[in-house]
C-alpha positions in Angstrom: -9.6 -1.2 7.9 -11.4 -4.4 8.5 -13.8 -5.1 11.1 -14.3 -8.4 11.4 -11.4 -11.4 12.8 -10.6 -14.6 10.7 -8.9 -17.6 11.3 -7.3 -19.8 8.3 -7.9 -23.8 8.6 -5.7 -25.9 7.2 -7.5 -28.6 4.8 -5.9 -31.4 5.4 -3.8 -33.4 2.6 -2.9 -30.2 1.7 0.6 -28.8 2.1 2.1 -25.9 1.2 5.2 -25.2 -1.2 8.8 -25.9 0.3 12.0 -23.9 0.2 15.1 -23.3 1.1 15.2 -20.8 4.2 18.7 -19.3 3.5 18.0 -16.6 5.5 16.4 -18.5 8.5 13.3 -15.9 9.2 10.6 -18.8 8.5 9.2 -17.4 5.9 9.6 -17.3 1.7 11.6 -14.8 -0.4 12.2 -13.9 -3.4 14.8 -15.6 -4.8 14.8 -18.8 -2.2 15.3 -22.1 -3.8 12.2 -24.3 -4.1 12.6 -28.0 -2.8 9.1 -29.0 -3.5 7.1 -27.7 -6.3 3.6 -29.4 -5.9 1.8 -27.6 -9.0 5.5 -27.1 -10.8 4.6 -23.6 -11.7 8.3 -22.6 -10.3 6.4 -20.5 -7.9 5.9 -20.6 -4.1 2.5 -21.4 -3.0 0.7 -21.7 -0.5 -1.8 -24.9 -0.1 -5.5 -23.8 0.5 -7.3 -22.6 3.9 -10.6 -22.3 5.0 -11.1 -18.9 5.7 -13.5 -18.5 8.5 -14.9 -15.1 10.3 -15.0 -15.7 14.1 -15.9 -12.5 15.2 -16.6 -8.4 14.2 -16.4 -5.0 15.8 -18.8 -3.3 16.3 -20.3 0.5 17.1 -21.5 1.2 20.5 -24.7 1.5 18.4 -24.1 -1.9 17.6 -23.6 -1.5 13.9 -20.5 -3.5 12.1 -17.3 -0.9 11.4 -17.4 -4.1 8.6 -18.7 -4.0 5.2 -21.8 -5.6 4.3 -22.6 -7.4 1.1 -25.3 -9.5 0.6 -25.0 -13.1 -1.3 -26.2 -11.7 -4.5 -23.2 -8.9 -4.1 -25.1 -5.8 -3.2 -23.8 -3.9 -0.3 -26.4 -4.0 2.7 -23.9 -1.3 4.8 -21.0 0.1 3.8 -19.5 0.0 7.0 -16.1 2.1 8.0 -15.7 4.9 10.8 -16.0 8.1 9.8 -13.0 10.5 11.3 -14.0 13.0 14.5 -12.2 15.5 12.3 -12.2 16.2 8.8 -9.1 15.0 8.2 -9.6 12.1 5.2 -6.6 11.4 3.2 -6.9 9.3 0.0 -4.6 6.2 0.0 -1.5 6.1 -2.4 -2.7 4.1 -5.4 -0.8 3.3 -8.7 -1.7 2.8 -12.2 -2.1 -0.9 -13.2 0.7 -0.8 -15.7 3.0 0.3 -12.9 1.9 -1.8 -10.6 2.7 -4.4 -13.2 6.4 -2.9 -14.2 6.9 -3.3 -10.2 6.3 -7.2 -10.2 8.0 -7.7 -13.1 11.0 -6.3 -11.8 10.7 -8.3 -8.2 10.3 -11.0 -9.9 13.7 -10.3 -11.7 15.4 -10.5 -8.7 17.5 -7.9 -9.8 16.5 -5.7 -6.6 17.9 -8.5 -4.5 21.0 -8.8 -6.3 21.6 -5.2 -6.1 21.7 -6.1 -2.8 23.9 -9.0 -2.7 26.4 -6.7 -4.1 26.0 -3.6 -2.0 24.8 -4.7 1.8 27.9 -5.9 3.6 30.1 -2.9 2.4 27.5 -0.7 3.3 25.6 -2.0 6.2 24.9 0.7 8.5 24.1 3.3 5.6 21.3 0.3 4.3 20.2 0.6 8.2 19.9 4.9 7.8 17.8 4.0 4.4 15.7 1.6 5.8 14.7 4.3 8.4 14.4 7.2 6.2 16.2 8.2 2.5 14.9 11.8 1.8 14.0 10.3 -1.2 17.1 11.0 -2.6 18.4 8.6 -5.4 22.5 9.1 -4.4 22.6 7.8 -1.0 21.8 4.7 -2.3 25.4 3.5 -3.7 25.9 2.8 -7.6 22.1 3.7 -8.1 22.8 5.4 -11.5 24.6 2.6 -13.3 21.8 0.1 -11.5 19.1 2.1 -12.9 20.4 2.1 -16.5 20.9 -1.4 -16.4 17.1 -2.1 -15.8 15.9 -0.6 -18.9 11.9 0.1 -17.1 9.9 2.7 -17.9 9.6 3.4 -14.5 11.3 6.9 -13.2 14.3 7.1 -10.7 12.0 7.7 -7.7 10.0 4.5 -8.8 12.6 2.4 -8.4 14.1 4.3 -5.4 10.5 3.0 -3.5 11.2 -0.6 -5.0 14.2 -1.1 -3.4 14.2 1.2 -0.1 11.6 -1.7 0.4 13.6 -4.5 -0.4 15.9 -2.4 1.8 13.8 -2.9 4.7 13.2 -6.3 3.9 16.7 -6.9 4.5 17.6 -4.6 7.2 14.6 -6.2 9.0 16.4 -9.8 9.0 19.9 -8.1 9.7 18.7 -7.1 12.5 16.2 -9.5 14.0 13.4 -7.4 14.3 10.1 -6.0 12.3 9.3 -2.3 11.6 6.4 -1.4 13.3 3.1 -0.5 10.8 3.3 2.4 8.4 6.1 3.9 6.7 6.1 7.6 7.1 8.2 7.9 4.0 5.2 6.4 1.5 1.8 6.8 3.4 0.1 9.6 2.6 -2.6 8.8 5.3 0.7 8.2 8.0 1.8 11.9 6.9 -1.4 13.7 7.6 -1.4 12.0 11.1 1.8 13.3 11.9 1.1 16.6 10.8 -1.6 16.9 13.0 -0.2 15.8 15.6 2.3 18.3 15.2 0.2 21.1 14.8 -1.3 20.6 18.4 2.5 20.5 19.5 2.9 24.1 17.7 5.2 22.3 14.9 5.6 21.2 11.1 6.8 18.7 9.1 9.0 21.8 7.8 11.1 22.0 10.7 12.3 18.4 10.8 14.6 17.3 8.0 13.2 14.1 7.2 9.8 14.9 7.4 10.2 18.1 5.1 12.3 15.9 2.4 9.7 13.3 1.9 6.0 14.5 2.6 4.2 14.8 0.0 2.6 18.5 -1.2 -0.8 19.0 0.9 -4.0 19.5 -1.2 -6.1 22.3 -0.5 -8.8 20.6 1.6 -11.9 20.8 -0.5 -15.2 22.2 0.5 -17.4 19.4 1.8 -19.8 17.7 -0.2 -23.7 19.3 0.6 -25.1 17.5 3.5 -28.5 17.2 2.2 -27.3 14.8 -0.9 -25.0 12.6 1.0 -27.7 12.1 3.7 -30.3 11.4 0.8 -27.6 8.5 -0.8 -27.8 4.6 0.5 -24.6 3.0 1.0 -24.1 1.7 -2.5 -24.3 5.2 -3.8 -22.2 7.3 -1.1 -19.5 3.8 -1.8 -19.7 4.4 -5.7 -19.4 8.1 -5.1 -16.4 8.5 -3.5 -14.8 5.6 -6.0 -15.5 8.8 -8.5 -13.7 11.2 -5.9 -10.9 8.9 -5.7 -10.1 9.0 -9.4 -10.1 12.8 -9.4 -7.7 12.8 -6.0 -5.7 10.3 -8.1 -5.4 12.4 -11.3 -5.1 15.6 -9.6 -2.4 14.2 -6.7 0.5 12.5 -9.1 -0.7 15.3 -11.9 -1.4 12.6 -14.6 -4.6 13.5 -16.5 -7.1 10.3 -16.3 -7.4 7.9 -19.1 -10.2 7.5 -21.4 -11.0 4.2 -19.5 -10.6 6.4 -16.4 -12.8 9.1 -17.7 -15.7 6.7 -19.4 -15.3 4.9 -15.2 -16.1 8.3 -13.6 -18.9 9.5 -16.0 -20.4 6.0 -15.7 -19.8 6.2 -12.0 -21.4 10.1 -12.2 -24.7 9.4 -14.2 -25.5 6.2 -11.6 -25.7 8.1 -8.5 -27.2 11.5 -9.9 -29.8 9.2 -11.6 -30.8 7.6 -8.3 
């Protein structure tokens, strides 16, 4: 996470998009009617802000949990808190072409139509969702047809994450009130901390229903990287190390083989640090 605390400054004569608020939360959606366009790129915006750093955490040692970087770019720390147990989880991270089939089909506003059609008749099974699915495609009412009609190359479970979160979105004004952080459902880092907790309670996910359906598949925890080379690296080359352990955890977690980008990336990445 971030160590350091920021507060945005309006620059004045400078004013942000405006909207409809149909809903009333005081915020934009997707799919809210502009009523002032200042660029006229049919897109909300918002105007610019100063963005300025009022304060960081720090270490009893005294050292910033923030990341460093010099003005030229080069990392002077690399910052971060390092577990009291060996417990590190890799984030989930998606390739860039489906992170770009998922805009493309918020921006349809197809997800919210769904919606439109399905949320009155069905409004305490969309409350049971937004809390937990299983990840299972048929709860979710007229999902088959809805999925055809789309024509992505996404897979069923893609779009079953797409709009379990526009699901929450919803269920979230319905009822006047925010989930709290993390989403046990899709964060692999949220899972792992459940687990252990339940381990010192003399439990596992297995034995609860919800938590069996949708964690994902454990690794076998890997042997630790020797101690002797990760003391020897700075910053920059423990940082662009585990970049390279990230792409293997990628490859090896959703069982996609990398890229030749990918692959030329992690040799590059490689040869840097073992050069060093």
């Amino acid at each position: 996470g971030k160590g350091s605390v920021q507060q945005l400054l309006p620059i004045p004569g400078e004013q942000d998009d405006q909207f409809e608020d149909k809903n009333g939360n005081g915020r934009y959606d997707l799919g809210e009617t502009l009523t002032k366009d200042f660029n006229g790129n049919g897109e909300f915006d918002f105007a610019p802000r100063v963005r300025l750093t009022v304060a960081r955490y720090l270490l009893p040692s005294g050292r910033s949990i923030h990341r460093e970087i010099a003005d030229d770019g080069s990392i002077i720390s690399e910052g971060g808190v390092q577990p009291d147990e060996d417990e590190t989880v890799l984030p989930r991270r998606f390739e860039s072409w489906k992170l770009e089939e998922f805009n493309r089909l918020q921006q349809s506003h197809k997800l919210r139509s769904y919606l439109d059609q399905y949320f009155a008749k069905n409004r305490e099974l969309f409350h049971e969702i937004a809390n937990g699915d299983r990840d299972d495609t048929s709860r979710y009412p007229g999902f088959d047809a809805f999925y055809n009609e789309l024509g992505t190359t996404l897979s069923a479970q893609d779009v079953r994450f797409l709009l379990r979160r526009e699901v929450r979105g919803r269920v979230q004004d319905d009822r006047g009130a925010t989930f709290p952080d993390g989403d046990y459902q899709e964060d692999p880092p949220l899972q792992e901390a459940i687990r252990v907790v339940l381990g010192k309670l003399g439990s596992t996910e297995n034995e609860l229903p919800d938590f069996a359906a949708t964690f994902e598949p454990r690794e076998k925890k890997a042997e630790p990287p020797g101690r002797v080379l990760t003391a020897s690296l700075s910053d920059r080359e423990r940082t662009e190390l585990r970049h390279a352990l990230s792409l293997i955890g990628e490859a090896r977690s959703s069982h996609t083989p990398l890229s030749s980008e990918q692959w030329a990336e992690l040799e590059k990445t490689l040869l840097e640090v073992l050069d060093k």
